[in-house]
TIMI-2910 file (N, C-alpha, C, CB; in pm, 1 decimal, decimal comma, always signed):
<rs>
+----------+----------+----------+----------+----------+----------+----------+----------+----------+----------+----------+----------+------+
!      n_x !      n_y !      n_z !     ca_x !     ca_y !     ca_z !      c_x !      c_y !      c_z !     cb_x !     cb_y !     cb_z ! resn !
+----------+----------+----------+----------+----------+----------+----------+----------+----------+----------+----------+----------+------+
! -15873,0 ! +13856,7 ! +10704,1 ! -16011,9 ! +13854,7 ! +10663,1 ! -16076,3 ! +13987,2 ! +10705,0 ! -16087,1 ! +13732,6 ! +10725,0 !  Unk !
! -16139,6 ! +14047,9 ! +10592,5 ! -16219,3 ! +14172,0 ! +10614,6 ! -16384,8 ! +14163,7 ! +10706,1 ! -16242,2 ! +14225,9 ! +10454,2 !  Unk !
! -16376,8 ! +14254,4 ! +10782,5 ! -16483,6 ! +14264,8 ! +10888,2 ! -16645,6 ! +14255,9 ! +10787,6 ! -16456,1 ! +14437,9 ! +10987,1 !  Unk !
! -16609,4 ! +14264,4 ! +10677,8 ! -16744,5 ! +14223,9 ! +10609,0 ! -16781,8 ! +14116,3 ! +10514,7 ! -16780,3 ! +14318,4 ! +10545,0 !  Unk !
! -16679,7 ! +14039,8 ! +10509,7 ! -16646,8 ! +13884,0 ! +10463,2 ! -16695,8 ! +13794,1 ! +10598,4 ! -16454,5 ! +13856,7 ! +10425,4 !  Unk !
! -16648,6 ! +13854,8 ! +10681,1 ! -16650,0 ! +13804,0 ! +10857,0 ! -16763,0 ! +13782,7 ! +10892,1 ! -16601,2 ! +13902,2 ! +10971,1 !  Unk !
! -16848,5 ! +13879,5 ! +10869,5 ! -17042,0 ! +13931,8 ! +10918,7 ! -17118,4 ! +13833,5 ! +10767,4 ! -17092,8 ! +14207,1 ! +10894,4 !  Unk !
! -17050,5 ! +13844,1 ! +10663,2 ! -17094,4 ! +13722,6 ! +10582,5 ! -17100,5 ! +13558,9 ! +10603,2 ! -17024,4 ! +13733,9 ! +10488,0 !  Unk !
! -16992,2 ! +13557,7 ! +10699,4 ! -16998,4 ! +13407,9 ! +10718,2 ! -17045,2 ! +13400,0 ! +10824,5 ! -16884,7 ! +13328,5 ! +10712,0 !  Unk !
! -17036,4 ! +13475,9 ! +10931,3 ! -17098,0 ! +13506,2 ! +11054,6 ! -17290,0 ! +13514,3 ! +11024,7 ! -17018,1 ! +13667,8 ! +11109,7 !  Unk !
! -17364,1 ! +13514,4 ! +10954,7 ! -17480,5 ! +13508,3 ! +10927,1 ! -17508,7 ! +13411,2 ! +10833,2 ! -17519,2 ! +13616,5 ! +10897,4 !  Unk !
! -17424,5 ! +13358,4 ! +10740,7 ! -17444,1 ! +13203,1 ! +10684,0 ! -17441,3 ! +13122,4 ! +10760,5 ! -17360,7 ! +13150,8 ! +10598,6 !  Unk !
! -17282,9 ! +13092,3 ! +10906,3 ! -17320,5 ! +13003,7 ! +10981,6 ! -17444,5 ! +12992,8 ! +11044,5 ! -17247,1 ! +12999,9 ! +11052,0 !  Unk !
! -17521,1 ! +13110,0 ! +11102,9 ! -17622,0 ! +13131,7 ! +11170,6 ! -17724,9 ! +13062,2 ! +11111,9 ! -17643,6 ! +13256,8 ! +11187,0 !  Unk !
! -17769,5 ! +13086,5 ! +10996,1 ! -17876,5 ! +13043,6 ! +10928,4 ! -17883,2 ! +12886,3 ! +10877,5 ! -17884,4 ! +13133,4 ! +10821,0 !  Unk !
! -17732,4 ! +12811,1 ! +10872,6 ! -17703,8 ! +12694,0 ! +10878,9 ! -17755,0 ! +12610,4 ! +11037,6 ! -17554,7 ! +12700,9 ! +10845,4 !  Unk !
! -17684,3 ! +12683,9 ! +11132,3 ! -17685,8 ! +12626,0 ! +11244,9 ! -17857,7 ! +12609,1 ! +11276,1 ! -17594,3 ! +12714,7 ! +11349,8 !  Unk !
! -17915,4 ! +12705,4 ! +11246,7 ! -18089,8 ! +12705,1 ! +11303,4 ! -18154,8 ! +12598,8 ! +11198,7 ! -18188,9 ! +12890,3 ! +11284,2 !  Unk !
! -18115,8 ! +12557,9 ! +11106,0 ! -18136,8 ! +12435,6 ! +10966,9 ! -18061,5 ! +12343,4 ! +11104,6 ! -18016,5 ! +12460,2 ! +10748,4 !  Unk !
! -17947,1 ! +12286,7 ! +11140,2 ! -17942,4 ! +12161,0 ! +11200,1 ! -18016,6 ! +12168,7 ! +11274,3 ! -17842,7 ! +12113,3 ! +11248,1 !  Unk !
! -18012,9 ! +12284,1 ! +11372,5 ! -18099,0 ! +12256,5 ! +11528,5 ! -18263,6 ! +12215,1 ! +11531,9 ! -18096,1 ! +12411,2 ! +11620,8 !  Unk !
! -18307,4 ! +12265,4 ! +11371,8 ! -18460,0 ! +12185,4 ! +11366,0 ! -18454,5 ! +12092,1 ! +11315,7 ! -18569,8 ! +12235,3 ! +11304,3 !  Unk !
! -18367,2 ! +11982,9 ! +11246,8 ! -18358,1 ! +11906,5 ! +11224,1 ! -18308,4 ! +11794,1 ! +11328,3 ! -18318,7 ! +11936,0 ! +11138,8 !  Unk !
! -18199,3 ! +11831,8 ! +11368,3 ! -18143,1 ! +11720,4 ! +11521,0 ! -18120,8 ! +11752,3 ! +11626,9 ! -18026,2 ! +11654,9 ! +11525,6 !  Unk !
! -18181,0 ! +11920,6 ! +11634,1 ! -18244,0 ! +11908,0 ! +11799,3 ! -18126,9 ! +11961,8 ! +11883,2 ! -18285,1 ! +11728,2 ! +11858,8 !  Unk !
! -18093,5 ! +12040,3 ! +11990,1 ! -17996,4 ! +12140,0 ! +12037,2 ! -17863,2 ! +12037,1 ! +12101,5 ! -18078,9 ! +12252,1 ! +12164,9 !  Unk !
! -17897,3 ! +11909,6 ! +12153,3 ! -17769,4 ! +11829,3 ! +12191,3 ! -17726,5 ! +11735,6 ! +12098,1 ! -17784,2 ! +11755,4 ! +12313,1 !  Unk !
! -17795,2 ! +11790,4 ! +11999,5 ! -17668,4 ! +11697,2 ! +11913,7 ! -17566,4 ! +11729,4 ! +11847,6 ! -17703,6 ! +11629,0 ! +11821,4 !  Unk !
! -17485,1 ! +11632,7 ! +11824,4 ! -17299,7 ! +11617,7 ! +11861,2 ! -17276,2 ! +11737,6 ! +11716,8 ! -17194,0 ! +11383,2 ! +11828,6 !  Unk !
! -17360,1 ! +11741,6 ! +11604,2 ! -17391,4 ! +11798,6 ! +11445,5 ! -17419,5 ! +11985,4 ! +11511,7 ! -17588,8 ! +11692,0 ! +11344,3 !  Unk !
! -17522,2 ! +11996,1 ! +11626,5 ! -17581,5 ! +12116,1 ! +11672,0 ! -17417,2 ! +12179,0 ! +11746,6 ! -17739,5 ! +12080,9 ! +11794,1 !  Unk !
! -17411,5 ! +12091,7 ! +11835,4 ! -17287,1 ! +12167,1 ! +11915,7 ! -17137,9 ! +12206,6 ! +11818,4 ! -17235,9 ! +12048,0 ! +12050,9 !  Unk !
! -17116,4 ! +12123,9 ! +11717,6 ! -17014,2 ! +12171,4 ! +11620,3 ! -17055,4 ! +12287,6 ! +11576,2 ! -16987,7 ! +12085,9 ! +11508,2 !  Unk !
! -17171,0 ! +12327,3 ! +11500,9 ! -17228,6 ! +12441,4 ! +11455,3 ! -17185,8 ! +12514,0 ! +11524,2 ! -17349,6 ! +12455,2 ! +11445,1 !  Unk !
! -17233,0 ! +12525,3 ! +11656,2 ! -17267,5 ! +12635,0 ! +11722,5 ! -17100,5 ! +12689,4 ! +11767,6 ! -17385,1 ! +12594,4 ! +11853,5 !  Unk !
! -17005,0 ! +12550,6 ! +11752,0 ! -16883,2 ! +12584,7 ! +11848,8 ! -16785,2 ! +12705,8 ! +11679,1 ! -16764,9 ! +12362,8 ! +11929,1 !  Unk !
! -16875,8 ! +12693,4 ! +11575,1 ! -16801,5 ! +12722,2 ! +11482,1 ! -16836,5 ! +12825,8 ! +11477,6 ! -16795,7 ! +12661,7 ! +11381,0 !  Unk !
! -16956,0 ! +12849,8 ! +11494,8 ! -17002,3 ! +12988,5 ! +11516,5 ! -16923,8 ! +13085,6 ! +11598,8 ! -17125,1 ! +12982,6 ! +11574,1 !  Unk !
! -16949,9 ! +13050,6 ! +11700,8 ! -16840,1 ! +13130,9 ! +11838,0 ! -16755,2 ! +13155,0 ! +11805,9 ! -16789,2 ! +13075,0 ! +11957,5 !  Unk !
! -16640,5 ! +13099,8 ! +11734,0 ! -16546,5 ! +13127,9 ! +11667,9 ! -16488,5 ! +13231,0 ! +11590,3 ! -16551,6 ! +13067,9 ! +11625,3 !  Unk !
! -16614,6 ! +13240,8 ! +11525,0 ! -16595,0 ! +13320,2 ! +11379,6 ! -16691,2 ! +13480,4 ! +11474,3 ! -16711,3 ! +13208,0 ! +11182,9 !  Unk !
! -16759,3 ! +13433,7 ! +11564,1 ! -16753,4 ! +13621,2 ! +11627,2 ! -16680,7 ! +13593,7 ! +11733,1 ! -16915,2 ! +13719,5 ! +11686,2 !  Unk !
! -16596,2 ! +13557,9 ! +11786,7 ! -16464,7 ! +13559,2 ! +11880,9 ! -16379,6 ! +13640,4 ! +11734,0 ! -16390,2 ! +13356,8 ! +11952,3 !  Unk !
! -16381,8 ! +13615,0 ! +11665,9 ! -16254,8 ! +13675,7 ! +11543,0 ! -16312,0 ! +13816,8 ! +11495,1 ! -16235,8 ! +13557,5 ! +11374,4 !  Unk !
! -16443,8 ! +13793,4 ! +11510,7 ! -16520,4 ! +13937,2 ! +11453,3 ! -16511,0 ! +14039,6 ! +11594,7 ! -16721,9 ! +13903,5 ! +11397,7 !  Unk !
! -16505,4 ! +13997,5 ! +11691,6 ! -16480,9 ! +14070,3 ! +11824,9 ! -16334,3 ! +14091,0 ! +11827,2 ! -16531,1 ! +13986,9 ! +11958,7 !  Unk !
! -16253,1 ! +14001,6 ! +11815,0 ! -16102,8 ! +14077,5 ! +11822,0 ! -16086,4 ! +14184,4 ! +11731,1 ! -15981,6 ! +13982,6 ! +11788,8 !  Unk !
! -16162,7 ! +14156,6 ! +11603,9 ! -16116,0 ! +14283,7 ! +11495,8 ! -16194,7 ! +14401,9 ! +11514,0 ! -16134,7 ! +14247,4 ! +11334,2 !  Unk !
! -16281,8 ! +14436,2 ! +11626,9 ! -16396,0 ! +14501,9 ! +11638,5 ! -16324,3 ! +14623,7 ! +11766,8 ! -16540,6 ! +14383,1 ! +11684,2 !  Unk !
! -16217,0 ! +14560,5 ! +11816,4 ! -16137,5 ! +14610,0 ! +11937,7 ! -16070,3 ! +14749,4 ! +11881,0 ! -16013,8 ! +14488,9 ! +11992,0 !  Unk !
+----------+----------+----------+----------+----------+----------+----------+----------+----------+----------+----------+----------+------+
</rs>
């Protein structure tokens, strides 16, 4: 995956995740998946950034 496909999904998740978190609020089980998917995808954008 190209580093600008990467920063594409890397700012869709973002803008998804802030849509759950006003909707169900930062501990919920919906917020913490988001967020753990997020991390992810710049953990991958940080290895390719090395």
């Amino acid at each position: 995956m190209y580093k600008k496909e990467l920063l594409q999904l890397i700012e869709c998740k973002r803008k998804e995740l802030i849509v759950i978190v006003s909707q169900y609020g930062l501990n919920s089980s919906r917020t913490i998946q988001y967020s753990q998917e997020l991390d992810s995808l710049l953990n991958v954008y940080n290895k390719k950034a090395q």
